[in-house]
Backbone as ProteinMPNN parsed JSONL, in Angstrom:
{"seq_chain_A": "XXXXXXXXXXXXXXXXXXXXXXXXXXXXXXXXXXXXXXXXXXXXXXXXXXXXXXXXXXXXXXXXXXXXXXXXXXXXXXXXXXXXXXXXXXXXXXXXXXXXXXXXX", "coords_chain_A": {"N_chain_A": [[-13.658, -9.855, -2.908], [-10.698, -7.921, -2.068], [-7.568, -7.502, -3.73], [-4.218, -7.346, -4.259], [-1.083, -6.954, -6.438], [1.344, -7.092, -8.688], [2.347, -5.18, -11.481], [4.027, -7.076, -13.501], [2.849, -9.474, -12.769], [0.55, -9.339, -13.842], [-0.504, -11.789, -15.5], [-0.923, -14.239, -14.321], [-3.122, -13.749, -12.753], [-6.681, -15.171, -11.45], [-9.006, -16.136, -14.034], [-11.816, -13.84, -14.469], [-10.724, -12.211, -12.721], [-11.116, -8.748, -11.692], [-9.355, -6.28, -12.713], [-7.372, -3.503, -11.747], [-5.453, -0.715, -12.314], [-3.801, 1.044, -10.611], [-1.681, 3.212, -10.727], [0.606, 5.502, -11.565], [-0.728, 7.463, -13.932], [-2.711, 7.438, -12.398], [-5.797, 8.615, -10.692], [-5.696, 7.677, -8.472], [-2.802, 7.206, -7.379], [0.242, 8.041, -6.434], [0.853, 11.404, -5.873], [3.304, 13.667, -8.247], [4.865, 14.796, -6.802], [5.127, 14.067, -4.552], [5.504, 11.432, -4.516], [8.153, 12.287, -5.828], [9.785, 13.296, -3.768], [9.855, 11.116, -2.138], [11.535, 8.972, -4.225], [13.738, 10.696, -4.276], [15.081, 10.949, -1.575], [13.601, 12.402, 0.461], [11.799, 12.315, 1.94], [10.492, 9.988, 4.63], [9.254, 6.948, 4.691], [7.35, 6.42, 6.305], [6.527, 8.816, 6.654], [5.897, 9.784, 3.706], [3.53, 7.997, 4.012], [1.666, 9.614, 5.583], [1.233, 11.786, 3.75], [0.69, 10.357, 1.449], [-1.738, 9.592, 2.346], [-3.131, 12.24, 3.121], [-3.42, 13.012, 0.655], [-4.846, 11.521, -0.721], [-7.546, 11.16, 0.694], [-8.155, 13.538, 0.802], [-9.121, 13.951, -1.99], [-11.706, 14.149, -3.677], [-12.79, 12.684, -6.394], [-10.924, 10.595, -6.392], [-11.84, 9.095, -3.545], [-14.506, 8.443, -4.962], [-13.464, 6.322, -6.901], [-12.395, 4.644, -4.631], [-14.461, 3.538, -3.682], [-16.008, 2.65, -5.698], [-14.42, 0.699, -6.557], [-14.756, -0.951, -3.923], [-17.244, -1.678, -4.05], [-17.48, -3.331, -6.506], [-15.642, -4.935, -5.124], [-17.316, -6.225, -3.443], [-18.684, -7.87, -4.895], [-17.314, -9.657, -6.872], [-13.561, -10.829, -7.155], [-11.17, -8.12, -6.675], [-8.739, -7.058, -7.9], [-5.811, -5.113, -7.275], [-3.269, -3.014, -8.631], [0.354, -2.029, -9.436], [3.365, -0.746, -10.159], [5.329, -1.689, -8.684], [7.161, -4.565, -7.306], [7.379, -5.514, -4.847], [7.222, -4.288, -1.235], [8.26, -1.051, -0.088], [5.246, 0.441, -1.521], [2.85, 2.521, -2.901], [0.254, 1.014, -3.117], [-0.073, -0.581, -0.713], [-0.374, 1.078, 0.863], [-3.192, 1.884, 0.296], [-4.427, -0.292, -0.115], [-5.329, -0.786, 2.731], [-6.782, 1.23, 3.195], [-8.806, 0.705, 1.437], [-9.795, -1.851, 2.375], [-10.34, -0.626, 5.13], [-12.379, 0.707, 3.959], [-14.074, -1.139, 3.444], [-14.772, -2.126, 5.759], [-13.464, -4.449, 6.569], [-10.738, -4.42, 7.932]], "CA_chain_A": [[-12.482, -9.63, -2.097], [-9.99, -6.723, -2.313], [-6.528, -8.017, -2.92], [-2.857, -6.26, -4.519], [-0.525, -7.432, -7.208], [1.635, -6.099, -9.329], [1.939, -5.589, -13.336], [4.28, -8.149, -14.205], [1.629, -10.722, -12.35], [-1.283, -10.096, -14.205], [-0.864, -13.011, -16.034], [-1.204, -14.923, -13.006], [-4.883, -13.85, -11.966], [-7.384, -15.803, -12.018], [-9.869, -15.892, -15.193], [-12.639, -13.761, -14.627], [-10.912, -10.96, -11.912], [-10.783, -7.303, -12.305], [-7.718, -5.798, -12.372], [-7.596, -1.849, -11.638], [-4.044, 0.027, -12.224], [-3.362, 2.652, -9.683], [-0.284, 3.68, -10.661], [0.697, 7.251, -12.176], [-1.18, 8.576, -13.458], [-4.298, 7.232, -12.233], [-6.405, 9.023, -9.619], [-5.611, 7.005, -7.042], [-1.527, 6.965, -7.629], [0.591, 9.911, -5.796], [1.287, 13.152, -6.69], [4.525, 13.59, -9.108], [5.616, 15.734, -5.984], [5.652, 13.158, -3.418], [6.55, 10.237, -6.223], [9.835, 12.244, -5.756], [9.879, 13.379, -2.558], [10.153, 9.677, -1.678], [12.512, 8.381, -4.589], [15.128, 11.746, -4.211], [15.141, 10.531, -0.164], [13.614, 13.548, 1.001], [11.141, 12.136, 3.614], [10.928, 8.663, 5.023], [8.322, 6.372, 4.32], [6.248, 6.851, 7.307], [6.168, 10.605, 5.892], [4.951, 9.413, 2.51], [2.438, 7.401, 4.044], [0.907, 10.546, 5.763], [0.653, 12.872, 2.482], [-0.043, 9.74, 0.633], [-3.557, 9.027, 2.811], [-3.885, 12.723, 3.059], [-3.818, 13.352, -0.488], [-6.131, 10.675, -1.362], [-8.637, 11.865, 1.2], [-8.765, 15.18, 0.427], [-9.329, 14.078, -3.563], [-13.455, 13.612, -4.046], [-12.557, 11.905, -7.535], [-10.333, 9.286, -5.742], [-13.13, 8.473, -2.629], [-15.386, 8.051, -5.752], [-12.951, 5.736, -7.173], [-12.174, 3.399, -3.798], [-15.847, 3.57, -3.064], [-16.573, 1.986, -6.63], [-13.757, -0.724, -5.711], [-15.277, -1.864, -2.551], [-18.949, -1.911, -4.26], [-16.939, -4.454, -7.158], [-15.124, -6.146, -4.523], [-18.3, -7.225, -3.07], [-19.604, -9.018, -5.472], [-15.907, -10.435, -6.69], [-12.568, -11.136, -6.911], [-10.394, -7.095, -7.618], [-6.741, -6.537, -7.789], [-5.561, -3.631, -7.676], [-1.674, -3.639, -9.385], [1.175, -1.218, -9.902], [4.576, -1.481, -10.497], [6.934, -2.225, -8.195], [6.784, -6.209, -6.961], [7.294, -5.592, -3.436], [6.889, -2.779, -0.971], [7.377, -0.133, -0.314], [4.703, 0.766, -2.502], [1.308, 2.998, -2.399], [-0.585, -0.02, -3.279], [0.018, -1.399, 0.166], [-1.304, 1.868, 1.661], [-3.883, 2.244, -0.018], [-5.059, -1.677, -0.245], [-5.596, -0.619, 4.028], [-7.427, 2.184, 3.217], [-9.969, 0.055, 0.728], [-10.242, -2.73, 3.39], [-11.567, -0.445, 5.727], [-13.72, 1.357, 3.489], [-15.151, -2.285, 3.243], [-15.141, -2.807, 7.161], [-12.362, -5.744, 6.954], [-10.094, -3.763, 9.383]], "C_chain_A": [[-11.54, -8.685, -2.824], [-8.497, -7.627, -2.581], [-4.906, -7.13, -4.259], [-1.794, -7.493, -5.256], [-0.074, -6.379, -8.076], [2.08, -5.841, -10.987], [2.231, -6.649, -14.07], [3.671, -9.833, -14.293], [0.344, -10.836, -13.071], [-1.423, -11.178, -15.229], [-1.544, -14.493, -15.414], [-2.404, -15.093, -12.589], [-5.643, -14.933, -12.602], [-8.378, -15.278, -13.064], [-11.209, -14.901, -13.974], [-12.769, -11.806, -13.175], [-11.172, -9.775, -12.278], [-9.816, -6.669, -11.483], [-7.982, -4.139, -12.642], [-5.838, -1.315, -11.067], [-4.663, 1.166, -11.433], [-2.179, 3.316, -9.339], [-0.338, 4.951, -10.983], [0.005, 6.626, -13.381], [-2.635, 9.193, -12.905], [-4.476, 7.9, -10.31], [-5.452, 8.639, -7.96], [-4.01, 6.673, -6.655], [-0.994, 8.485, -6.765], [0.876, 10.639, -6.742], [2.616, 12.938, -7.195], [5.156, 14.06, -7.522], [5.962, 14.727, -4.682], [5.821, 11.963, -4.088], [8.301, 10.938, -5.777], [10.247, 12.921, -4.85], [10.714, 12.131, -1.928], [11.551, 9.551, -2.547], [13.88, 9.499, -4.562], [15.415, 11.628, -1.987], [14.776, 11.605, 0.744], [12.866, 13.504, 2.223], [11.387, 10.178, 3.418], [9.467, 8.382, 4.368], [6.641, 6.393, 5.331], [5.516, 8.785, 6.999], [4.994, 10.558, 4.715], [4.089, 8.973, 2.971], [1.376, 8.351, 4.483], [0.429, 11.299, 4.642], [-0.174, 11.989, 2.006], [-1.81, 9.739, 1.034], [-3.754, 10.485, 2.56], [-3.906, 13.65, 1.053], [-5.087, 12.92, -1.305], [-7.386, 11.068, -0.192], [-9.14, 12.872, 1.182], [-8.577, 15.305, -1.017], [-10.717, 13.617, -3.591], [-13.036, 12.4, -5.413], [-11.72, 10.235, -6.893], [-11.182, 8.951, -4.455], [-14.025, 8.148, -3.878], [-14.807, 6.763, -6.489], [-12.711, 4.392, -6.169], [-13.8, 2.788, -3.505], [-16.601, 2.165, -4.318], [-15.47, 0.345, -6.325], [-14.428, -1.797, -4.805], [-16.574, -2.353, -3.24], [-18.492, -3.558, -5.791], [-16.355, -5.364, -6.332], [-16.081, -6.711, -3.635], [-18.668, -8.148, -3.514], [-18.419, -10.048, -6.47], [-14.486, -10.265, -6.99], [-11.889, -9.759, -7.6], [-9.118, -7.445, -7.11], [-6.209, -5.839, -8.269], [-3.925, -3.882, -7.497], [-1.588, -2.173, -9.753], [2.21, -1.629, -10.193], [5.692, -1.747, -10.007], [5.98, -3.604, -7.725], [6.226, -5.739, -5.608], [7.17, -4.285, -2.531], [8.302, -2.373, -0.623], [6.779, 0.597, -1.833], [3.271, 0.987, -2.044], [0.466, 2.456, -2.267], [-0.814, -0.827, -1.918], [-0.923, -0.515, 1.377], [-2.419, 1.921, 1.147], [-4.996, 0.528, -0.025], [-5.879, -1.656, 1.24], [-6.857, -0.015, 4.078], [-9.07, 1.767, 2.36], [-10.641, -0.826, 1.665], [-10.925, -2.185, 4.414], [-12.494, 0.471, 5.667], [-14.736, 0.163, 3.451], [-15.629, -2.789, 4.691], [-14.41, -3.88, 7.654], [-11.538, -5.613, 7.906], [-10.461, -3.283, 10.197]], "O_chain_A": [[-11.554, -8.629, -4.053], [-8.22, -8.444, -1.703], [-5.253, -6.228, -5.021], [-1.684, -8.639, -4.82], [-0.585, -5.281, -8.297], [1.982, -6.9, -11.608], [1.519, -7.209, -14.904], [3.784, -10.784, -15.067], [-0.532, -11.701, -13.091], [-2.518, -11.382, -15.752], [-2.287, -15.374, -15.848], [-2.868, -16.144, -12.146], [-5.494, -15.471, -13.699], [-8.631, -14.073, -13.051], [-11.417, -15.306, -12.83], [-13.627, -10.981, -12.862], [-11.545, -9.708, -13.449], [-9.547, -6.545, -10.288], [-8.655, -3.67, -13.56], [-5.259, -1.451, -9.989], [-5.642, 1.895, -11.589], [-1.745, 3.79, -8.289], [-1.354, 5.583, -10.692], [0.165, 5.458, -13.736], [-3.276, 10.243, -12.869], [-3.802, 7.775, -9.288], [-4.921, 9.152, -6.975], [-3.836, 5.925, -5.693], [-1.58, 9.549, -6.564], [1.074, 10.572, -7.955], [3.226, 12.016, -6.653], [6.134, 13.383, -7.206], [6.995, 14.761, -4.014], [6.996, 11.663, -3.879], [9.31, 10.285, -5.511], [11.39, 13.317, -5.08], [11.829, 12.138, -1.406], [12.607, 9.869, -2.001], [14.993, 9.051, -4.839], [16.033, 12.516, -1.399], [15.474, 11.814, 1.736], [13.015, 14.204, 3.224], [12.004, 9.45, 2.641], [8.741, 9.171, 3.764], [5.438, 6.383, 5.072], [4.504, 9.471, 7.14], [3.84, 10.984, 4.676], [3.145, 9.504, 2.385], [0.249, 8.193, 4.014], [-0.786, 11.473, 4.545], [-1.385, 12.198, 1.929], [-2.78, 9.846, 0.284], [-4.619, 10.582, 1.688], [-4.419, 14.691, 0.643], [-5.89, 13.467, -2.06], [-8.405, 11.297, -0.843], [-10.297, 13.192, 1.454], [-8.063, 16.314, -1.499], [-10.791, 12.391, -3.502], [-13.057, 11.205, -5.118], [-12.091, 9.075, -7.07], [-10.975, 7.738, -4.485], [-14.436, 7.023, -3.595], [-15.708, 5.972, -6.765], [-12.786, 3.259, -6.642], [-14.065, 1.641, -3.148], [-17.322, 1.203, -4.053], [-15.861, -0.768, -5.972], [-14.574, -3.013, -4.922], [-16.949, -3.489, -2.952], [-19.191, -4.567, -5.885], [-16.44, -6.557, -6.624], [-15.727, -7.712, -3.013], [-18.99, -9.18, -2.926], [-18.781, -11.194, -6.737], [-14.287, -9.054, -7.085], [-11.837, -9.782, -8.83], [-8.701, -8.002, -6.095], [-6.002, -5.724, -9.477], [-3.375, -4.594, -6.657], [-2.445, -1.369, -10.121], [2.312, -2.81, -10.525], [6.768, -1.984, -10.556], [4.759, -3.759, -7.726], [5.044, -5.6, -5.293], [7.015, -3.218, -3.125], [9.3, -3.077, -0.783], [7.388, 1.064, -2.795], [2.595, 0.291, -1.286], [-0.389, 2.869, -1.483], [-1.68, -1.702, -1.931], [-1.688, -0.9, 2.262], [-3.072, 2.146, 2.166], [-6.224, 0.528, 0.071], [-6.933, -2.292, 1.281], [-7.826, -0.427, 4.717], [-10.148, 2.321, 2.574], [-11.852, -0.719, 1.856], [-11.929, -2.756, 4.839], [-13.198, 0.979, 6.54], [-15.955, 0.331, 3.43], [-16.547, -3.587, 4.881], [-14.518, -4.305, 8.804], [-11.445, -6.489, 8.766], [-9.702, -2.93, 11.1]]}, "name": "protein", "num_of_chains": 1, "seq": "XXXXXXXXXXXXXXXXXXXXXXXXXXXXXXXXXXXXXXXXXXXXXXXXXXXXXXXXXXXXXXXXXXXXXXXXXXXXXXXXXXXXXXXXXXXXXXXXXXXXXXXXX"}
């Protein structure tokens, strides 16, 4: 199972998950440019969420990356963690975007 948490929690998981940061400056984290797009209030969040998916879809290295996710979250328990607690946060888009690389949505 696929599921989202965030840094100051990983103490929390259970024994034996795998935990995969996708924050900056990992693959799968946004671009510096829309990182501050967003926090200088320049688009809305529904904005970010467009670049965000189409950034990560038009990155081969990051589809190689969710792809390996889903093929671990078959067999068990990932959580994929950044750093804010609550949203908004990419982790929430992108947790969508894993689920229905797995067929859950």
């Amino acid at each position: 199972m696929i599921y989202e948490t965030y840094l100051a929690n990983l103490k929390n998981l259970p024994a034996g998950a795998l935990k995969m940061r996708v924050a900056r400056p990992s693959r799968l984290g946004p671009s510096k440019e829309l990182l501050h797009d967003w926090k200088d209030g320049k688009i809305t969040w529904d904005e970010y969420t467009v670049r965000y998916v189409n950034e990560i879809s038009s990155n081969s290295a990051a589809i190689i990356d969710i792809m390996t996710i889903v093929a671990f979250a078959k067999r068990k328990d990932v959580f994929i963690y950044c750093y804010e607690k609550n949203p908004p946060c990419h982790r929430f888009i992108l947790l969508d975007i894993i689920k229905k690389a797995m067929g859950n949505v």
